[in-house]
SEDODO-818178 format. One record per atom (N, C-alpha, C, O): residue in three letters; z, y, x. Coordinates in steps of 0.001 Angstrom, whole numbers, plus 524288, in hexadecimal, padded with zeros to 5 digits. Atoms other than C-alpha are relative to their C-alpha. Layout:
<pts>
ALAZYX...
</pts>
This chain:
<pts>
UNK7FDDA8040E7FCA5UNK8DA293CF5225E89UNK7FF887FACB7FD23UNK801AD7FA597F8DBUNK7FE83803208014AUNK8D8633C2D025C91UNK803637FAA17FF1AUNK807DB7FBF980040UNK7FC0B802E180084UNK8DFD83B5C9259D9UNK802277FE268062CUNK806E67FDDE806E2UNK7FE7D800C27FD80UNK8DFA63B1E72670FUNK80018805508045DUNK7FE0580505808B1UNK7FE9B7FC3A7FD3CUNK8E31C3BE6B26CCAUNK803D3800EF7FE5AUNK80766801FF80164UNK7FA767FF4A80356UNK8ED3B3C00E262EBUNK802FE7FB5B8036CUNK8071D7FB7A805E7UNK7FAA8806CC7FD75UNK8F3163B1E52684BUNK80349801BC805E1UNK807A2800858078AUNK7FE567FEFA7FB28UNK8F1FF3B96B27610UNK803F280300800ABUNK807DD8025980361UNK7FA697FA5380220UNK8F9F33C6782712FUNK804BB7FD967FF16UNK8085E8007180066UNK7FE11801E68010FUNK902073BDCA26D61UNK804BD7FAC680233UNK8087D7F84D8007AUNK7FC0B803E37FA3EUNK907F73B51A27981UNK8005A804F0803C4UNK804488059580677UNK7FCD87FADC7FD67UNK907253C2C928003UNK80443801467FC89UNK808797FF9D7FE28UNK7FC647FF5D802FCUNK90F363C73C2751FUNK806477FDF980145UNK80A338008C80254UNK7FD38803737FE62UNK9175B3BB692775EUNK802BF80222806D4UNK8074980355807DEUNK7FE84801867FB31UNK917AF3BBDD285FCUNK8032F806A58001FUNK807F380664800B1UNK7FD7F7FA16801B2UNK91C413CB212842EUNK8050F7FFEF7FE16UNK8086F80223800B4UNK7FADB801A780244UNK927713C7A527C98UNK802E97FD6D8046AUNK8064A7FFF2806BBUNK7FDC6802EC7FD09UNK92BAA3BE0E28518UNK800E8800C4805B8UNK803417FDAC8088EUNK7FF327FD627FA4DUNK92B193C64129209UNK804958031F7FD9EUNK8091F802CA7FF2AUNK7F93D7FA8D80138UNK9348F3D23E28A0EUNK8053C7FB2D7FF2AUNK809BA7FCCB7FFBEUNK7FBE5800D17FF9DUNK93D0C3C6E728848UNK802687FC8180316UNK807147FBD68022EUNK7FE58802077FAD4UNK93F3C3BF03293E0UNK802558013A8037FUNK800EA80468806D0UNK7FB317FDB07FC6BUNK94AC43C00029ACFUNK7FE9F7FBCE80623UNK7FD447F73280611UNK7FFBE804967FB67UNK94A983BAE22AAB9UNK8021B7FDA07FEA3UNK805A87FE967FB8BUNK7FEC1805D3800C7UNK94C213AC362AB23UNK7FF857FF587FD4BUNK802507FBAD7FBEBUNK7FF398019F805CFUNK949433ABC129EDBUNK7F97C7FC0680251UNK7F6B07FFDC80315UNK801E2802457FD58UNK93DEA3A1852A4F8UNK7FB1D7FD437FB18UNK7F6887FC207FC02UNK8011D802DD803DDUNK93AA639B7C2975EUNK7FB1F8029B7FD94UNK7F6FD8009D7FC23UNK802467FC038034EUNK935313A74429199UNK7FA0F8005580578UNK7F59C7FE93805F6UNK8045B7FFC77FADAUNK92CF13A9AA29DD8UNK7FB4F7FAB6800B7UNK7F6D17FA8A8026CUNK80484804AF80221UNK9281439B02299C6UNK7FB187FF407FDFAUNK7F6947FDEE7FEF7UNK804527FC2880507UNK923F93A09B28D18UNK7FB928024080205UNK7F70A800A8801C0UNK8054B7FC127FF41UNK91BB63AA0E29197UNK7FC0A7FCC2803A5UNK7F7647FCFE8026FUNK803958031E7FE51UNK915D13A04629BE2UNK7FBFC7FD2F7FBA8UNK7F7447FE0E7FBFCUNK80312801BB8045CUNK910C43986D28F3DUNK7FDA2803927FE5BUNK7F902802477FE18UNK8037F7FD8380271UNK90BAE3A39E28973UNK7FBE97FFF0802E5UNK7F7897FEEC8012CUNK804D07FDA47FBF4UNK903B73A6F2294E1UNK7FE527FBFF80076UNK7FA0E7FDC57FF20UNK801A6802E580049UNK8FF2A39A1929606UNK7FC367FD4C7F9DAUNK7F8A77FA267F91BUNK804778012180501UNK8FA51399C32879DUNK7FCD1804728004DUNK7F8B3802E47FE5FUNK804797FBF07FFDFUNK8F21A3A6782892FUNK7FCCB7FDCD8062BUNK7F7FD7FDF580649UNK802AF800BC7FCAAUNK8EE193A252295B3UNK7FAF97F9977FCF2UNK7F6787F8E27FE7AUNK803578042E8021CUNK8E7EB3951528D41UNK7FD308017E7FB9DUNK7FA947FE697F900UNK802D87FCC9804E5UNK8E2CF39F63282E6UNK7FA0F8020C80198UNK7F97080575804ECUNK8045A7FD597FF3DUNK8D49F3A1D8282C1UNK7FF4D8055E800F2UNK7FCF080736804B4UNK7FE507FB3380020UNK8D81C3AEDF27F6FUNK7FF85804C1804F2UNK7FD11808E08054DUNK7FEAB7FDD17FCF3UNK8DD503B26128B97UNK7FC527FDE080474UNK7FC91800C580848UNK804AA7FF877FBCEUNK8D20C3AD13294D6UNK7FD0B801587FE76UNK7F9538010D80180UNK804CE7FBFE801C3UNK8C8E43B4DD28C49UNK8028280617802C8UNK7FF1F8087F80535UNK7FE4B7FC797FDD0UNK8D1AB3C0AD29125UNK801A7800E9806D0UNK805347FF76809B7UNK7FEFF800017F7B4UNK8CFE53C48D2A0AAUNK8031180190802E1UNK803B28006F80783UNK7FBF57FC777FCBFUNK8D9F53CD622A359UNK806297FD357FDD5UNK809E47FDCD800CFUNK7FAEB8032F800C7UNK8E6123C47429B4DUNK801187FC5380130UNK805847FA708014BUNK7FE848057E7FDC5UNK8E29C3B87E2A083UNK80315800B38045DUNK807327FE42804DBUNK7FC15801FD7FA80UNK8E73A3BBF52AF5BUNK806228037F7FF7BUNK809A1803DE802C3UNK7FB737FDC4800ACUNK8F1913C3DD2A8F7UNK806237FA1E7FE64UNK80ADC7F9E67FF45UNK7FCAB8033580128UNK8F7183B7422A3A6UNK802127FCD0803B5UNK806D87FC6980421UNK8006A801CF7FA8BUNK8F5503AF8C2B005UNK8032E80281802F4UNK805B07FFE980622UNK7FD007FCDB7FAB9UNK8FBF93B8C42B818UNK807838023A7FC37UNK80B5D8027B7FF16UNK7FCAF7FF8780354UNK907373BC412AD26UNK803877FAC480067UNK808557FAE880054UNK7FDD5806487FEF8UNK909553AB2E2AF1BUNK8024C80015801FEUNK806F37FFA7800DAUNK7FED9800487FAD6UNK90A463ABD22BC38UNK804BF8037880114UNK807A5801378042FUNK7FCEC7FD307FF7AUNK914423B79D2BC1EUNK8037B7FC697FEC0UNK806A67FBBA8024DUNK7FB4D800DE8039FUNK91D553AFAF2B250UNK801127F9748049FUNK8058D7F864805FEUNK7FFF2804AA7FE69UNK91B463A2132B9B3UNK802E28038680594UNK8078C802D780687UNK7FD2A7FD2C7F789UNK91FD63A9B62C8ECUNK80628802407FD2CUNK80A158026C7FFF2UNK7FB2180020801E1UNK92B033AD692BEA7UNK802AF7FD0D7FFEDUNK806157FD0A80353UNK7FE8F803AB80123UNK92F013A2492B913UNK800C37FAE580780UNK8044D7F7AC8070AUNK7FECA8008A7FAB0UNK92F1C39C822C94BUNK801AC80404801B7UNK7FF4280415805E0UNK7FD077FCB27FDD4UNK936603A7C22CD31UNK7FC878021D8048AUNK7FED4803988087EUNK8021A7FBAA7FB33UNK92B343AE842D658UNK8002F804BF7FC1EUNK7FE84808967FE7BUNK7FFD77FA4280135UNK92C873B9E62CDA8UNK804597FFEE7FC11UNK804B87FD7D7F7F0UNK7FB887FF0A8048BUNK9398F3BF1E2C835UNK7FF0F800C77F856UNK7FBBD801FF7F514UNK7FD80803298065BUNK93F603BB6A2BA95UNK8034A804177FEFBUNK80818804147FEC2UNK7FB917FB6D801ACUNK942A23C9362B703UNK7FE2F802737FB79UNK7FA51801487F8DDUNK800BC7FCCF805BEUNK943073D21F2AC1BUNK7FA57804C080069UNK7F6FD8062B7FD45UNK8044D7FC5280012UNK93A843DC0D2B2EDUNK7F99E7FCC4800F4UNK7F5527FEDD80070UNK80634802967FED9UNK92E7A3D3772B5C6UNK7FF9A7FC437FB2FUNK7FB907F9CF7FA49UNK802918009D8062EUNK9305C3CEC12A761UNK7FC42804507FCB1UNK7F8798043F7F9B9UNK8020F7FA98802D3UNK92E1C3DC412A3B6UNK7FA50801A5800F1UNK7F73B803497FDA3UNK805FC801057FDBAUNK9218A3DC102AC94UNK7FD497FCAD7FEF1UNK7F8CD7FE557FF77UNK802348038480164UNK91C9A3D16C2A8ECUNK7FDEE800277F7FBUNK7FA217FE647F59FUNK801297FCF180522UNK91EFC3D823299C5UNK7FA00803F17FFBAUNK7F66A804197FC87UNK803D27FC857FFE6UNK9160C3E1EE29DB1UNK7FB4C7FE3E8024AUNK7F7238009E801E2UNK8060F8028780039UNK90C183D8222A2F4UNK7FDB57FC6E7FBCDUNK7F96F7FA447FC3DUNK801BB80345804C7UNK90B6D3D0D6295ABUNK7FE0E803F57FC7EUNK7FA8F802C67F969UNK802E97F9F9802D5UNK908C13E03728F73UNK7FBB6800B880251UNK7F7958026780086UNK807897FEC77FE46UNK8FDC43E112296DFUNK7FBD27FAF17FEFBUNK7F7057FAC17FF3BUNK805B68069D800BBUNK8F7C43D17D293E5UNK7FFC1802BD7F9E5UNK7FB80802557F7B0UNK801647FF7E8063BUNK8FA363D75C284D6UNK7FD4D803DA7FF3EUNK7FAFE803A27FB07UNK8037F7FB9A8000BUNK8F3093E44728719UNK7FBC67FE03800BBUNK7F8857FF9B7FD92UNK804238033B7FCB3UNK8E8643DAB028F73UNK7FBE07FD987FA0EUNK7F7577FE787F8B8UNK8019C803628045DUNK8E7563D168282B0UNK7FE85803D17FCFDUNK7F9B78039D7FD04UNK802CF7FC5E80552UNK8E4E13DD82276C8UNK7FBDB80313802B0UNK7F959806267FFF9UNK805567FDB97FD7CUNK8DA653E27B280ABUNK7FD1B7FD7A80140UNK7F8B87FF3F8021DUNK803F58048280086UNK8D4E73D4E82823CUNK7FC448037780574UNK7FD7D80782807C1UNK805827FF137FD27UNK8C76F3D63A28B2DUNK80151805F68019FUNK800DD806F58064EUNK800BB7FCD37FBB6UNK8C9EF3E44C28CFCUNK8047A800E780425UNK8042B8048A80747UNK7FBE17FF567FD1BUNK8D55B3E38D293F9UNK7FE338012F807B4UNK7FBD27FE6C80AD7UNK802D87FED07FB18UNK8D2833E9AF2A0EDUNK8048B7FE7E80575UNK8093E7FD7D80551UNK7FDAB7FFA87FC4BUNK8D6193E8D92AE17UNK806A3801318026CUNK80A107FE5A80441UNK7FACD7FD678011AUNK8E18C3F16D2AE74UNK805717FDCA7FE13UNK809EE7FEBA7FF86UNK7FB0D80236801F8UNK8E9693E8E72A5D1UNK802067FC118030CUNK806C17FBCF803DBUNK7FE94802597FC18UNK8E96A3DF222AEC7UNK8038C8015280556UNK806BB7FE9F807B9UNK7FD907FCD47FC1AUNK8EDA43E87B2B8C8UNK806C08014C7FFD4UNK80A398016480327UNK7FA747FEE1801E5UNK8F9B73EB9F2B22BUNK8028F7FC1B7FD82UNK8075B7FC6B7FD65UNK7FD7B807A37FDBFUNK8FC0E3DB572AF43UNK802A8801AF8052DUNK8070A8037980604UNK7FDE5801FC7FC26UNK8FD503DA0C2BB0EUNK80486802D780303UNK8080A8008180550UNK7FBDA7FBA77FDC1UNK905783E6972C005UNK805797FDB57FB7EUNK80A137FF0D7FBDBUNK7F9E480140802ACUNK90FA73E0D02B669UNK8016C7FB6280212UNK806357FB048025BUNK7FFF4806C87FDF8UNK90FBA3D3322BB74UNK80197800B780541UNK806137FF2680605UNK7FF8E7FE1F7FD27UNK90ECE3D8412C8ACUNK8065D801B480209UNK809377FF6280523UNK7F9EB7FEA28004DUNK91C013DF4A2C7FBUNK801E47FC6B7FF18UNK8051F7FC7A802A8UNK7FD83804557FE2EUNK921503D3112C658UNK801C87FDA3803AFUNK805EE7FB3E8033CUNK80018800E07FACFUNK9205F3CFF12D38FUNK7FB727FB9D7FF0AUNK7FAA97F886802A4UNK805E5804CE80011UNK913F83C6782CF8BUNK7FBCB802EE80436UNK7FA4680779804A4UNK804497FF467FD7DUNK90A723C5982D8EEUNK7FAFB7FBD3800BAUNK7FC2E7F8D78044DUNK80383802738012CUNK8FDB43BDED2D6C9UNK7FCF57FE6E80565UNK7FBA58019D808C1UNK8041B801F37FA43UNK8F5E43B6322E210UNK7FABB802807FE42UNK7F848805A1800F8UNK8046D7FD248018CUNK8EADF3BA052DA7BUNK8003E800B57FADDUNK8018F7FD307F7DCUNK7FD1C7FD998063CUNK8EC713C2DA2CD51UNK7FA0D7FE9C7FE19UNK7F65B7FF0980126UNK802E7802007FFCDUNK8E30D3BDFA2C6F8UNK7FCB5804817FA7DUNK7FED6805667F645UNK8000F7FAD980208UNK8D9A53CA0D2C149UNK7FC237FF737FBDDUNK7F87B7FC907FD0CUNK80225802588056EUNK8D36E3C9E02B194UNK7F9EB800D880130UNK7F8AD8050880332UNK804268014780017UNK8C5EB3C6502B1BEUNK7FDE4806B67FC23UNK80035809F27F971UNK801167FB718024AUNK8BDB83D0DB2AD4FUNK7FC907FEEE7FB0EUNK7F93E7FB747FB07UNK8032B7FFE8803F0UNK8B81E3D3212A025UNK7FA157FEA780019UNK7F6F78007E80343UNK804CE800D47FF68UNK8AC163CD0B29C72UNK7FE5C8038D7FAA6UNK7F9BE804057F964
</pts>
């Protein structure tokens, strides 16, 4: 792995932490993690990777319909949203091969949220 994959493991890492400990309303923290996702989204890194980029994008968008109250500010769709940041960190140490599938199960966590996407937007395929 290198340095800038390490940097990526590493705001997942972050953003991981900071989902197990976010309590509803806690609004601030939910900030946090917006910034993160906004610095991987400005990371080369992650538009070299096809299947984490629309994971991040769509991970945004969940927290932003939060933070406006279209999607509840609860403990259990923290927890979902836990288990869609385990799958961007499985996504990232498989880099390029990261297949299809993982995406699949992004989104089934996000999903349960009550998120629903105008258009989900689906990872480019390996070149």
């Amino acid at each position: 792995m290198d340095a800038a994959d390490k940097a990526i493991s590493r705001y997942l890492d972050d953003m991981a932490l900071k989902i197990l400990m976010v309590e509803p309303g806690d609004l601030s923290v939910v900030g946090e993690i917006l910034e993160i996702l906004e610095q991987m989204l400005a990371s080369a890194t992650v538009a070299a990777l096809p299947t984490l980029q629309p994971m991040i994008r769509v991970f945004k968008e969940v927290l932003e319909k939060i933070i406006m109250a279209e999607l509840a500010d609860s403990a259990e769709n923290f927890e979902r949203l836990g288990e869609a940041v385990s799958v961007m960190q499985e996504t990232t140490r498989l880099g390029n091969e990261a297949g299809p599938s993982l995406f699949t199960r992004f989104l089934a966590a996000v999903q349960a949220t009550g998120f629903v996407a105008a258009a989900t937007p689906a990872p480019a395929a390996p070149e």
